[in-house]
PyMOL Python script that loads the backbone (N, CA, C, O; Angstrom):
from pymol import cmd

cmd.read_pdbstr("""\
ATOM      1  N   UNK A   1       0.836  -1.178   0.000  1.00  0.00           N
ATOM      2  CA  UNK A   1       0.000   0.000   0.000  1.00  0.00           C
ATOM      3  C   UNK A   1       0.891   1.256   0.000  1.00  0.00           C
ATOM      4  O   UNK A   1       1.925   1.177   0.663  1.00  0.00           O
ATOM      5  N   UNK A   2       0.602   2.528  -0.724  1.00  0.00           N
ATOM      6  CA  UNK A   2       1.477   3.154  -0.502  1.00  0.00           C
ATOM      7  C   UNK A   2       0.102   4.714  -0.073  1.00  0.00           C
ATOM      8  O   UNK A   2      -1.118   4.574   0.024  1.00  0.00           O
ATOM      9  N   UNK A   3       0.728   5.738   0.054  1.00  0.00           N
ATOM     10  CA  UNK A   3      -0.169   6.789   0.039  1.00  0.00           C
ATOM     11  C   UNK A   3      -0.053   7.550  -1.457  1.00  0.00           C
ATOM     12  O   UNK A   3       0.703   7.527  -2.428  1.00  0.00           O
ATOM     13  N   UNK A   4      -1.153   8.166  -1.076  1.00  0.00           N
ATOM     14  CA  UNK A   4      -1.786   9.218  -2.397  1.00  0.00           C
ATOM     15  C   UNK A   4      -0.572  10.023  -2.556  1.00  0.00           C
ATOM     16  O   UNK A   4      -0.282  10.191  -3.740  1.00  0.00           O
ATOM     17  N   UNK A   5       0.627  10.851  -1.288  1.00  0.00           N
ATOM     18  CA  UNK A   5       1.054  11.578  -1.003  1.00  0.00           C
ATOM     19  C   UNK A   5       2.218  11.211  -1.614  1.00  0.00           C
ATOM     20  O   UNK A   5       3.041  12.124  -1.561  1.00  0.00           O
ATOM     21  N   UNK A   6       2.679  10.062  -2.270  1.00  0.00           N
ATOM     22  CA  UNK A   6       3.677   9.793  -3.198  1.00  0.00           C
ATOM     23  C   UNK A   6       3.766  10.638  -4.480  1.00  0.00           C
ATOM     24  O   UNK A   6       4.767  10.688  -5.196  1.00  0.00           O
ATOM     25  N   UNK A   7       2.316  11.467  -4.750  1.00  0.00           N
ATOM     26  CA  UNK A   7       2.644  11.877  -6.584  1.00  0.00           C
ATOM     27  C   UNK A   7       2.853  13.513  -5.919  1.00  0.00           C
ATOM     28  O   UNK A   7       2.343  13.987  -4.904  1.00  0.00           O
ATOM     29  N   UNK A   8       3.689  14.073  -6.793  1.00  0.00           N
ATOM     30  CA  UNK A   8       3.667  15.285  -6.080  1.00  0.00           C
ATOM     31  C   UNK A   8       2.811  16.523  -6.526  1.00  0.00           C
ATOM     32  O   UNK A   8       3.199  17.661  -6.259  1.00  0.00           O
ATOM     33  N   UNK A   9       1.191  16.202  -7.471  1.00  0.00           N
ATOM     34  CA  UNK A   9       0.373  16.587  -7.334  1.00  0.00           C
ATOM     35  C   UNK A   9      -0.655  16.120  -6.283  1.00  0.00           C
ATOM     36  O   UNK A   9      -1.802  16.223  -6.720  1.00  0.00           O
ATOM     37  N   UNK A  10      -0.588  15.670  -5.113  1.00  0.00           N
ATOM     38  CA  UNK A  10      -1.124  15.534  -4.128  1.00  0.00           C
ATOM     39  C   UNK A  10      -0.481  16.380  -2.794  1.00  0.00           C
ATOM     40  O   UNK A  10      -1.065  16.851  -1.818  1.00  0.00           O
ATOM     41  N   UNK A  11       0.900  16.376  -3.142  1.00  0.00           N
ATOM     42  CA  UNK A  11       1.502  17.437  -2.072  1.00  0.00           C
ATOM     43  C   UNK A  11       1.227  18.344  -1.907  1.00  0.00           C
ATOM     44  O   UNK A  11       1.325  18.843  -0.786  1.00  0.00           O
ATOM     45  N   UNK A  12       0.687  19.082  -3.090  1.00  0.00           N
ATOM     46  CA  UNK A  12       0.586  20.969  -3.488  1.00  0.00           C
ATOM     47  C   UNK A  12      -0.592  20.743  -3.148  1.00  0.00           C
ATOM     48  O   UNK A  12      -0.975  21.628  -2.382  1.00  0.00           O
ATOM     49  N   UNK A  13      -1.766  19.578  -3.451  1.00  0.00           N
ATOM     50  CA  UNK A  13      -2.847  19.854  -3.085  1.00  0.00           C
ATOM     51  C   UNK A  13      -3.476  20.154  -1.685  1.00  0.00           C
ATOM     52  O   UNK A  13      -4.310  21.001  -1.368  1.00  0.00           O
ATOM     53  N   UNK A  14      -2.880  19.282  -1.002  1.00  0.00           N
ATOM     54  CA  UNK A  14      -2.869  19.120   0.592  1.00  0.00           C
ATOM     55  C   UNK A  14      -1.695  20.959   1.028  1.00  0.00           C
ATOM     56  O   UNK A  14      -2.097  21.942   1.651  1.00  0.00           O
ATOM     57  N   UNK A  15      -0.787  20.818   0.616  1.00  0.00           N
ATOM     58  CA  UNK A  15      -0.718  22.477   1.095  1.00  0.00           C
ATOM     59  C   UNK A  15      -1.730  23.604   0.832  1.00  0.00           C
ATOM     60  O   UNK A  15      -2.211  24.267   1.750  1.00  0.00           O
ATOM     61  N   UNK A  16      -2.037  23.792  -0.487  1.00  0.00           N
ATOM     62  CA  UNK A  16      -3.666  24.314  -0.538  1.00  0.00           C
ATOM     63  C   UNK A  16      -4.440  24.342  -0.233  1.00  0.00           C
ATOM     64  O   UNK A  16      -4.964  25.455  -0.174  1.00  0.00           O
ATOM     65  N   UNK A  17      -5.307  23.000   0.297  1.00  0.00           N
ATOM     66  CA  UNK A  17      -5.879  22.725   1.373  1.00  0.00           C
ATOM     67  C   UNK A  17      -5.751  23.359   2.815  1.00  0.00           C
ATOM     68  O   UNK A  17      -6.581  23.885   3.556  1.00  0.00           O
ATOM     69  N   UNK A  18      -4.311  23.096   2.941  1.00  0.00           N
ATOM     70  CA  UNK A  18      -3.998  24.198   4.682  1.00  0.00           C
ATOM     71  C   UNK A  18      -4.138  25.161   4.561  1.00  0.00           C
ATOM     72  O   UNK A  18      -4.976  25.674   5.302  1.00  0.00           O
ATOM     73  N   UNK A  19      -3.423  26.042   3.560  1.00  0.00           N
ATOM     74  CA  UNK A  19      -3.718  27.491   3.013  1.00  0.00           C
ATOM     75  C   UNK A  19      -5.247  27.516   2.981  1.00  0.00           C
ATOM     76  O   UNK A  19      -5.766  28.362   3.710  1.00  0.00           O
ATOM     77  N   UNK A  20      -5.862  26.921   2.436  1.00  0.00           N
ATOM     78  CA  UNK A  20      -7.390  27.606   1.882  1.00  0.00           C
ATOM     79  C   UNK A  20      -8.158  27.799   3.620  1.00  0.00           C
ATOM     80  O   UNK A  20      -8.989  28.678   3.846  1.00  0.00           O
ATOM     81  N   UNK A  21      -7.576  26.595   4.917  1.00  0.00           N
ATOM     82  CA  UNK A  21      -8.037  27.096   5.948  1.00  0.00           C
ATOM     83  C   UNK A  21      -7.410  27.745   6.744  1.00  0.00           C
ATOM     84  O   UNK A  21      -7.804  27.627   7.904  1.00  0.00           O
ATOM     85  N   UNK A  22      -6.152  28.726   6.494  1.00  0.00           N
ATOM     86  CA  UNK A  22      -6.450  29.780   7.044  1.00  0.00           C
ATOM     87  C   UNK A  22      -5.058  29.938   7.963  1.00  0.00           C
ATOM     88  O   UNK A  22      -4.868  30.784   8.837  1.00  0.00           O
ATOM     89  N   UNK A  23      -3.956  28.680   7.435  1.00  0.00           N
ATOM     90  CA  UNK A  23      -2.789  29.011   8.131  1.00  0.00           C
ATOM     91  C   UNK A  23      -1.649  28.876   6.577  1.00  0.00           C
ATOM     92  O   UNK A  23      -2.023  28.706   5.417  1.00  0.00           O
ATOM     93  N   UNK A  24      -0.253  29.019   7.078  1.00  0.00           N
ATOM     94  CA  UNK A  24       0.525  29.399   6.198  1.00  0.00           C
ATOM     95  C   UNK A  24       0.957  28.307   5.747  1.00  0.00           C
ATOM     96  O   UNK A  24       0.559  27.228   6.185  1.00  0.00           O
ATOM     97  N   UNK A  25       1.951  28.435   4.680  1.00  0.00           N
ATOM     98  CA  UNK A  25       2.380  26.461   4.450  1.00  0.00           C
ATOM     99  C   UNK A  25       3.658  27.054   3.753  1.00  0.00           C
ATOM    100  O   UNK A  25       3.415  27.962   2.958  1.00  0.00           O
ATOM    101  N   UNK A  26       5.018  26.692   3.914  1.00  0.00           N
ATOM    102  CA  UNK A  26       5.989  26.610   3.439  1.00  0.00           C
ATOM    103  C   UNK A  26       6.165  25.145   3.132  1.00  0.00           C
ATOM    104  O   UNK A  26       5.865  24.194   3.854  1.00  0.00           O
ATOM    105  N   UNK A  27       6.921  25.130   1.447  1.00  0.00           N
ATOM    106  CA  UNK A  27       6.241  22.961   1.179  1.00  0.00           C
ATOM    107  C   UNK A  27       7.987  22.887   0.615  1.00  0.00           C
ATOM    108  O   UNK A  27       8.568  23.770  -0.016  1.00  0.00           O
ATOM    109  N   UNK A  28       8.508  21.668   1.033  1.00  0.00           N
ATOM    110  CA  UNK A  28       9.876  21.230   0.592  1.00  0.00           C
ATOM    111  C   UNK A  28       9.491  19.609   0.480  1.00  0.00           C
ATOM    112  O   UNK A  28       9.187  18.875   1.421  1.00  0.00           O
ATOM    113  N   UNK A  29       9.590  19.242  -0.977  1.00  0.00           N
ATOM    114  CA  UNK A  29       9.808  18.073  -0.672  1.00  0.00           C
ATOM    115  C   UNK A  29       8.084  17.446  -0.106  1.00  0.00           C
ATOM    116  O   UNK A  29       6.974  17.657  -0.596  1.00  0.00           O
ATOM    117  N   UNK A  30       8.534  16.576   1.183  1.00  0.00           N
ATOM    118  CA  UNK A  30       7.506  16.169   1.574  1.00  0.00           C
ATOM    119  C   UNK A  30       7.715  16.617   3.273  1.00  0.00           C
ATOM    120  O   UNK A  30       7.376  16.210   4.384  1.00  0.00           O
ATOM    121  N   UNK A  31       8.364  17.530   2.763  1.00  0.00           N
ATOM    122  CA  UNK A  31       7.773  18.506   4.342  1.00  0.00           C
ATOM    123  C   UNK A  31       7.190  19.936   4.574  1.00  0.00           C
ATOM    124  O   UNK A  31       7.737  20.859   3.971  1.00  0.00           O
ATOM    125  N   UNK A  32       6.368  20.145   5.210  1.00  0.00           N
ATOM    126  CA  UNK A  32       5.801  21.356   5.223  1.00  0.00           C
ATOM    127  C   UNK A  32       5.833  21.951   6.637  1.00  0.00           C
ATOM    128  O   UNK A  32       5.731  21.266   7.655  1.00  0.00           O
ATOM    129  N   UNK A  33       5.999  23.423   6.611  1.00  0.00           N
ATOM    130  CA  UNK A  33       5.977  23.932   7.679  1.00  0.00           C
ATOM    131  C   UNK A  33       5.142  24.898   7.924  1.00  0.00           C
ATOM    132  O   UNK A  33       5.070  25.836   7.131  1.00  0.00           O
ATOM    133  N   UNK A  34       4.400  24.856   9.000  1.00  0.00           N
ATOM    134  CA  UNK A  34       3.245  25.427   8.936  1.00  0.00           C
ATOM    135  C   UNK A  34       3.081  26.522   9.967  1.00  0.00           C
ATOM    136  O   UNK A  34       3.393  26.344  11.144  1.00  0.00           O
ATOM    137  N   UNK A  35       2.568  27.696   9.488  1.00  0.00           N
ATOM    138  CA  UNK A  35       2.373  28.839  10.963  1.00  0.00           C
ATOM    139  C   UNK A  35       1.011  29.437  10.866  1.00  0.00           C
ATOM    140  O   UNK A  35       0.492  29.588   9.760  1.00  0.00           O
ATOM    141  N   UNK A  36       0.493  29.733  11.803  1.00  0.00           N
ATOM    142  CA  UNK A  36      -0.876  29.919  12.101  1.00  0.00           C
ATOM    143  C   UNK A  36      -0.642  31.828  12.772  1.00  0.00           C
ATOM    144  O   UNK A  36       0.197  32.072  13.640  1.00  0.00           O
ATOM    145  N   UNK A  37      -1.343  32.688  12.294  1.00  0.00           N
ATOM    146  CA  UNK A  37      -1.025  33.910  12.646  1.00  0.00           C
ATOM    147  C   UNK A  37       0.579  34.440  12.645  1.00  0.00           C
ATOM    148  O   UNK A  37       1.123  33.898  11.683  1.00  0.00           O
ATOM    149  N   UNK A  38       1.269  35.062  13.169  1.00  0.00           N
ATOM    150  CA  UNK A  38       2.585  34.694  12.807  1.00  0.00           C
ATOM    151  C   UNK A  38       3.681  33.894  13.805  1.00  0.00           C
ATOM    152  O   UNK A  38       4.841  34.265  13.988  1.00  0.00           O
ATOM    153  N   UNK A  39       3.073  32.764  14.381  1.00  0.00           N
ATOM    154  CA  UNK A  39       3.917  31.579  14.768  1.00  0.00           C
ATOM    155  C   UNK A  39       3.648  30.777  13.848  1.00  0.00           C
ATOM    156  O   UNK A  39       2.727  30.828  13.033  1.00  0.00           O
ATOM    157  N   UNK A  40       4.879  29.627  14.039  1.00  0.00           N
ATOM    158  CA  UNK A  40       5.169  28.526  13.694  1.00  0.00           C
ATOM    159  C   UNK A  40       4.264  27.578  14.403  1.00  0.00           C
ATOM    160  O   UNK A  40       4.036  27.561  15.613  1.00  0.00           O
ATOM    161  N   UNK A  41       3.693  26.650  13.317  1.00  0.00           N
ATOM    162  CA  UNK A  41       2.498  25.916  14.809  1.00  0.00           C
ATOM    163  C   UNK A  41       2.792  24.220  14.307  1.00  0.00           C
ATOM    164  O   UNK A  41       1.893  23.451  14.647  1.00  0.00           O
ATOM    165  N   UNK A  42       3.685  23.748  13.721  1.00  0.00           N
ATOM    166  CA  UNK A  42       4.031  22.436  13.023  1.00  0.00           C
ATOM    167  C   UNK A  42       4.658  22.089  11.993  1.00  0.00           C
ATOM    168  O   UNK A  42       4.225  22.371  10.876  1.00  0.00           O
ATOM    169  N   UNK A  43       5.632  21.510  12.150  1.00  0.00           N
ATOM    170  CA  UNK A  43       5.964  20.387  11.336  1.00  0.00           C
ATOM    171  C   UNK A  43       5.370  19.133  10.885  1.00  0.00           C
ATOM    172  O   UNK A  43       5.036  18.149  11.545  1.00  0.00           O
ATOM    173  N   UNK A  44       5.301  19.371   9.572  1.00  0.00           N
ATOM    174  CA  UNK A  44       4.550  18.012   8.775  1.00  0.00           C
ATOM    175  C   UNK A  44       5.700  17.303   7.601  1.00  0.00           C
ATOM    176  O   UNK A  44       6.200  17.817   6.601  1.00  0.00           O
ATOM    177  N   UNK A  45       5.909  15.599   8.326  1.00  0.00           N
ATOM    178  CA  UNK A  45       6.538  14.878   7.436  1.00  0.00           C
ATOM    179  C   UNK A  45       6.124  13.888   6.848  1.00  0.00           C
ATOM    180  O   UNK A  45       5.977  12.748   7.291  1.00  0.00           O
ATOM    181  N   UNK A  46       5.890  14.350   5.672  1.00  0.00           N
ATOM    182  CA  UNK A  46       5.116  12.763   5.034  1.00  0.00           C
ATOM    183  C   UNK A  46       5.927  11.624   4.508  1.00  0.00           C
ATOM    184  O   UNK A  46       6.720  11.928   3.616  1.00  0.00           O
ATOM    185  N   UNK A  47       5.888  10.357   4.885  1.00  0.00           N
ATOM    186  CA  UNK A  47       6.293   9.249   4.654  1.00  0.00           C
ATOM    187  C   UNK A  47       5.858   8.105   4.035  1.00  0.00           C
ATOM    188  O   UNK A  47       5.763   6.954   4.461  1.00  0.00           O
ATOM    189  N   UNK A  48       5.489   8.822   2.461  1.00  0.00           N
ATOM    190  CA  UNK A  48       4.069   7.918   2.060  1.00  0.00           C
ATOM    191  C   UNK A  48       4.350   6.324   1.811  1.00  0.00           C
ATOM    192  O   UNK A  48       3.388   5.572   1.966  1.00  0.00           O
ATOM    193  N   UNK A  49       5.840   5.667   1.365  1.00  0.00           N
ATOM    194  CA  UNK A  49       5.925   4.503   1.405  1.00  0.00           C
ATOM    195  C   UNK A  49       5.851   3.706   2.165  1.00  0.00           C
ATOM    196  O   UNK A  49       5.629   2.505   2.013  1.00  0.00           O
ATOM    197  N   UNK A  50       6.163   4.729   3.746  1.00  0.00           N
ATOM    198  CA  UNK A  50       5.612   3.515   5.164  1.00  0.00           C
ATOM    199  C   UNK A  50       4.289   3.914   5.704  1.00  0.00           C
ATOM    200  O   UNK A  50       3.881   3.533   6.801  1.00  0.00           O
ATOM    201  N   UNK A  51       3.626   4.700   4.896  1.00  0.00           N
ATOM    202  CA  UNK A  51       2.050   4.949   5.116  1.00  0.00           C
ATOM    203  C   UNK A  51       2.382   5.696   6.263  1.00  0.00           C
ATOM    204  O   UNK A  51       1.661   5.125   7.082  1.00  0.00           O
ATOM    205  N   UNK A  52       2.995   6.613   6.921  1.00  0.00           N
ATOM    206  CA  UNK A  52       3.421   7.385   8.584  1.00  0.00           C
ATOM    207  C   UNK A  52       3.283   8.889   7.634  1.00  0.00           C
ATOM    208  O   UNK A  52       3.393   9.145   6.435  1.00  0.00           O
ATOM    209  N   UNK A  53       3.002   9.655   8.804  1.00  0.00           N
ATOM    210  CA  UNK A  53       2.687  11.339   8.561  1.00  0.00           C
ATOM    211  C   UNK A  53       3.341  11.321  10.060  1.00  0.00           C
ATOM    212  O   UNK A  53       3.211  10.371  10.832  1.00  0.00           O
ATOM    213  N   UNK A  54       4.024  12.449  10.333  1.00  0.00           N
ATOM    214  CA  UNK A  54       4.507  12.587  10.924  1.00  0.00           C
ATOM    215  C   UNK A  54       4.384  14.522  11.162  1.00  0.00           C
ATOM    216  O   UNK A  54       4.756  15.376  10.357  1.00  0.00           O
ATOM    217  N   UNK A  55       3.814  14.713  12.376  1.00  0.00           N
ATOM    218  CA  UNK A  55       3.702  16.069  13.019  1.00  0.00           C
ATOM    219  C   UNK A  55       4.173  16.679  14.093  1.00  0.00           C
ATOM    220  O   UNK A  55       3.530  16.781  15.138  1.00  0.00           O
ATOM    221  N   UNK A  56       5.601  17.236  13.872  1.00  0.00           N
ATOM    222  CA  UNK A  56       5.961  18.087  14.787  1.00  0.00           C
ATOM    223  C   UNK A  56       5.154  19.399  15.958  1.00  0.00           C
ATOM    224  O   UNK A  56       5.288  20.588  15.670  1.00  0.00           O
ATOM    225  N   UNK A  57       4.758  19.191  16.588  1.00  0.00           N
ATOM    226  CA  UNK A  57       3.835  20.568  17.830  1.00  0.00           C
ATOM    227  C   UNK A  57       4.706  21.045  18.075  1.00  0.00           C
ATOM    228  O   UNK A  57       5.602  20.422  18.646  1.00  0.00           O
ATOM    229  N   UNK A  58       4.829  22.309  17.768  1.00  0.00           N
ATOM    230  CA  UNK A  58       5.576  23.583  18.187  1.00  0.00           C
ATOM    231  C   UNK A  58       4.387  23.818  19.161  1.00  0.00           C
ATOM    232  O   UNK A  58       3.208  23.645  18.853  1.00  0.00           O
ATOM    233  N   UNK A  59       4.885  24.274  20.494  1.00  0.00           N
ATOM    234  CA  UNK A  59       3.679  24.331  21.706  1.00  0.00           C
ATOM    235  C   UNK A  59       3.892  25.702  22.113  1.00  0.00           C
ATOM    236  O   UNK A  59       3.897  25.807  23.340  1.00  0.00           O
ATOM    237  N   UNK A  60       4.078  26.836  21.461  1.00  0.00           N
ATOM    238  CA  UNK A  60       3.777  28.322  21.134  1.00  0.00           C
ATOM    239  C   UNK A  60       2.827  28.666  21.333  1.00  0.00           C
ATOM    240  O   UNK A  60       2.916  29.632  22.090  1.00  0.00           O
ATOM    241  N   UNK A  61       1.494  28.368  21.005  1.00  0.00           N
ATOM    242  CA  UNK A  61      -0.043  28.543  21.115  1.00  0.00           C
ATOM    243  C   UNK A  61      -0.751  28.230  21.876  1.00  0.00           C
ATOM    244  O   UNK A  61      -1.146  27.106  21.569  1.00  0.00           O
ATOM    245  N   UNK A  62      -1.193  28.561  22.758  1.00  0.00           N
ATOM    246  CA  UNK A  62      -2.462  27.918  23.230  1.00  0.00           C
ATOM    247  C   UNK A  62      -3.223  27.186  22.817  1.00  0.00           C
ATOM    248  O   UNK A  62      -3.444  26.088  23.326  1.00  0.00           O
ATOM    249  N   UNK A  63      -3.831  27.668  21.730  1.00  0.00           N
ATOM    250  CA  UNK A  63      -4.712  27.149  20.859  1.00  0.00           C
ATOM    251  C   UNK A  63      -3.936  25.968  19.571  1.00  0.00           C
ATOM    252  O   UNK A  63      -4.654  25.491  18.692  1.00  0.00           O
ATOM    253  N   UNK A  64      -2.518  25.651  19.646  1.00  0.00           N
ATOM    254  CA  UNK A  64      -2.250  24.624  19.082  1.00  0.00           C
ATOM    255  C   UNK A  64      -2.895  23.116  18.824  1.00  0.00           C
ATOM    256  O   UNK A  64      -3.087  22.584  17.731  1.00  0.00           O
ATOM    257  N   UNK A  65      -3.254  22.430  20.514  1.00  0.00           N
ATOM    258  CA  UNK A  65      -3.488  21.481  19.952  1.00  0.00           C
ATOM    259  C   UNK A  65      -5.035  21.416  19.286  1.00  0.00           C
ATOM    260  O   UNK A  65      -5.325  20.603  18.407  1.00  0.00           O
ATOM    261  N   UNK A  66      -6.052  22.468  19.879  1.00  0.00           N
ATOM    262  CA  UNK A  66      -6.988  22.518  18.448  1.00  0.00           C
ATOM    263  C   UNK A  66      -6.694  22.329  16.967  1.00  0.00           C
ATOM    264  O   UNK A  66      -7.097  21.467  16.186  1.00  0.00           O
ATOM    265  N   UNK A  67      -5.733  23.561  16.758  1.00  0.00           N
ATOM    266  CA  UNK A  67      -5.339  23.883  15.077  1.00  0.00           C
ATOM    267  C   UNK A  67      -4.677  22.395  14.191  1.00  0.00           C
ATOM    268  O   UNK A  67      -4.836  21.997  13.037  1.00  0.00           O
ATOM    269  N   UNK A  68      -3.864  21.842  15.409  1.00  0.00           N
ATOM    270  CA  UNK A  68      -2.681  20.222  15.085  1.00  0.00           C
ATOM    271  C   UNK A  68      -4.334  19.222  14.790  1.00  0.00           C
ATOM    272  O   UNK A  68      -4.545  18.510  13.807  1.00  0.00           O
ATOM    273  N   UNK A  69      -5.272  19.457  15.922  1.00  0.00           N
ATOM    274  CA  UNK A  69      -6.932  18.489  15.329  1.00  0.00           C
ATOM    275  C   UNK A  69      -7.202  19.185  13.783  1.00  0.00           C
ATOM    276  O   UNK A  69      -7.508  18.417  12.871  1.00  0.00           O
ATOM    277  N   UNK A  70      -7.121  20.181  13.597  1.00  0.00           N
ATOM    278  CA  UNK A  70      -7.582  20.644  12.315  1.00  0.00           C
ATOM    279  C   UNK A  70      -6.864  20.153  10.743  1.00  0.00           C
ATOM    280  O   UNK A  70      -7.295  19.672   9.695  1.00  0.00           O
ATOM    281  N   UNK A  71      -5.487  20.601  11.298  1.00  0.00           N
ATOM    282  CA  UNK A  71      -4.689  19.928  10.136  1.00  0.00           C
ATOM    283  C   UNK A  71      -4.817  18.350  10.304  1.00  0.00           C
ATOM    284  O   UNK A  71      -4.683  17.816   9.203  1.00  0.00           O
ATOM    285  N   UNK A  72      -4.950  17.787  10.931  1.00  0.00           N
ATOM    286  CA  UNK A  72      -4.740  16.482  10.878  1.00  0.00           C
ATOM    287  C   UNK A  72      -6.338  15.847  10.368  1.00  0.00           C
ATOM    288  O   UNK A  72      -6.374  14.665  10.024  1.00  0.00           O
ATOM    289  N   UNK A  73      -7.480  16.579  10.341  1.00  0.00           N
ATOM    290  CA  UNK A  73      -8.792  16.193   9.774  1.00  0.00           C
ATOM    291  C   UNK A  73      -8.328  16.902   8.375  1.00  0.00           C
ATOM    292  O   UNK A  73      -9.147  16.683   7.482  1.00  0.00           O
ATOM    293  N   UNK A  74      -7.640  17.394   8.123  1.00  0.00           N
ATOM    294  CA  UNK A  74      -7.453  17.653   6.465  1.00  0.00           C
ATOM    295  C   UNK A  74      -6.770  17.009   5.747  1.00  0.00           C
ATOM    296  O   UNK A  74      -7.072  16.868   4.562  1.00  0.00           O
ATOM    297  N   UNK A  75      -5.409  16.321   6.418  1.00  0.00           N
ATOM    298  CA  UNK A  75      -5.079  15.297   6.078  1.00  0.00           C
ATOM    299  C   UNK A  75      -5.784  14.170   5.579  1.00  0.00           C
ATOM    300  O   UNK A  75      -5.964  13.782   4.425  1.00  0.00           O
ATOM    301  N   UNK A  76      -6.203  13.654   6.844  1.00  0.00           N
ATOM    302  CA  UNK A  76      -7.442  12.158   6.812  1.00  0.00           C
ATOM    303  C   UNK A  76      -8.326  12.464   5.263  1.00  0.00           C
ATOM    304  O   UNK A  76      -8.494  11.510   4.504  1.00  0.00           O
ATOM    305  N   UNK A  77      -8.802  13.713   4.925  1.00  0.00           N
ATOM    306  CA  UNK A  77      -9.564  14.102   3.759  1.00  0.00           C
ATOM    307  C   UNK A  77      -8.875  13.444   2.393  1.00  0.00           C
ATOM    308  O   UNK A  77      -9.367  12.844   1.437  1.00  0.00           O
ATOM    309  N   UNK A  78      -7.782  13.752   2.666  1.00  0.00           N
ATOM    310  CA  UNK A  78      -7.037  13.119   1.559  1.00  0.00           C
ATOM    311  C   UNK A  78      -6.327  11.592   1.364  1.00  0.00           C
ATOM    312  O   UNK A  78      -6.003  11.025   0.321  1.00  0.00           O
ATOM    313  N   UNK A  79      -6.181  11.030   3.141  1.00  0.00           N
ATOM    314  CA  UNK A  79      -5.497  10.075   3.382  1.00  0.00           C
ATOM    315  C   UNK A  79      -5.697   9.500   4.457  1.00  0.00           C
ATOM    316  O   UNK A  79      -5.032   9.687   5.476  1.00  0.00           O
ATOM    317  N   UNK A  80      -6.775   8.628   4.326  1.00  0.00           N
ATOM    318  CA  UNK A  80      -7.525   8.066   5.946  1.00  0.00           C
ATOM    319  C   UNK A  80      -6.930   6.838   6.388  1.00  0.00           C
ATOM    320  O   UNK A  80      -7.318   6.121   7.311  1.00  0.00           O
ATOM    321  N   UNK A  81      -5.626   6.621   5.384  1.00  0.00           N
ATOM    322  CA  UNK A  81      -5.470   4.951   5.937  1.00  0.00           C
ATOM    323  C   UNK A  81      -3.772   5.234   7.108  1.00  0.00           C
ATOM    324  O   UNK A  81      -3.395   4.723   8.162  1.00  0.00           O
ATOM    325  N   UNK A  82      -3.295   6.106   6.343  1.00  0.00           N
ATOM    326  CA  UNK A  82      -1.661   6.257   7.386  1.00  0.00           C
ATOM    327  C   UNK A  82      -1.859   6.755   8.123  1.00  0.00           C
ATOM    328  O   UNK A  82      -2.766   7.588   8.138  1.00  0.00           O
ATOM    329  N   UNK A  83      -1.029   6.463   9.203  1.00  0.00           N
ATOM    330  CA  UNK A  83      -0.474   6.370  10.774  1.00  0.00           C
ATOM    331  C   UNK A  83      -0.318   7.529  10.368  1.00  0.00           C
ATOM    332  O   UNK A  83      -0.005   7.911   9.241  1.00  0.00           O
ATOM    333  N   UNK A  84      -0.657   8.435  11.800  1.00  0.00           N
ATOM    334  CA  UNK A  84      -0.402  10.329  12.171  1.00  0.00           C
ATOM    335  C   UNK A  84       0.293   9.884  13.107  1.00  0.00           C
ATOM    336  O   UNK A  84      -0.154   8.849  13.600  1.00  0.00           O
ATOM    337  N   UNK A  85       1.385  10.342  13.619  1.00  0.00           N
ATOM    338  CA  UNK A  85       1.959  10.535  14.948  1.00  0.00           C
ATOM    339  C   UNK A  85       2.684  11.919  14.664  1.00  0.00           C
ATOM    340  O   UNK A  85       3.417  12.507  13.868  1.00  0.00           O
ATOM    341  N   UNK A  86       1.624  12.100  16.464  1.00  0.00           N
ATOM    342  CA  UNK A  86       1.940  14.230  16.678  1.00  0.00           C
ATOM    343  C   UNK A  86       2.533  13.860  17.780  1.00  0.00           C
ATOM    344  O   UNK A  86       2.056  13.063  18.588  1.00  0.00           O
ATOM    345  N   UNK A  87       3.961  14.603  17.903  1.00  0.00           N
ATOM    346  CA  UNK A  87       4.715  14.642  18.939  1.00  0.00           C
ATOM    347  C   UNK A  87       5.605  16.165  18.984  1.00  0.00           C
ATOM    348  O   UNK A  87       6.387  16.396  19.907  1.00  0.00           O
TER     349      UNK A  87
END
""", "prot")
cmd.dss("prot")
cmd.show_as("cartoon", "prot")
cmd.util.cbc("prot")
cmd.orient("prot")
């Protein structure tokens, strides 16, 4: 099984996706870094051949681990079968 997140018209899509709700997305590769107002609010590493996503919490916010639930239901939108681990 591999993920969707292997073609790299699925990468840009899923950064668009974050962008369209409302936080920032810097995209390398298959990592993105993400800031919400002007902090940094996560690291996102996608690992689509071992099916793992992987999310860095920058714990800056209060309101982080809401926003880390948000990105991670936008994910699932695109990719409901790989392992999330937020640390």
């Amino acid at each position: 099984m591999i993920s969707p997140f292997i073609f790299p018209e699925n990468r840009l899509r899923l950064a668009w996706l974050i962008r369209d709700n409302g936080f920032s997305v810097r995209i390398h590769g298959y990592e993105y870094l993400v800031a919400y107002g002007n902090r940094f609010l996560c690291l996102i590493l996608l690992q689509p051949t071992d099916m793992t996503i992987l999310v860095k919490e920058f714990k800056w916010l209060d309101e982080s681990r809401k926003l880390i639930r948000k990105i991670i239901e936008l994910i699932r939108t695109m990719d409901e079968r790989s392992r999330i681990v937020v640390y």
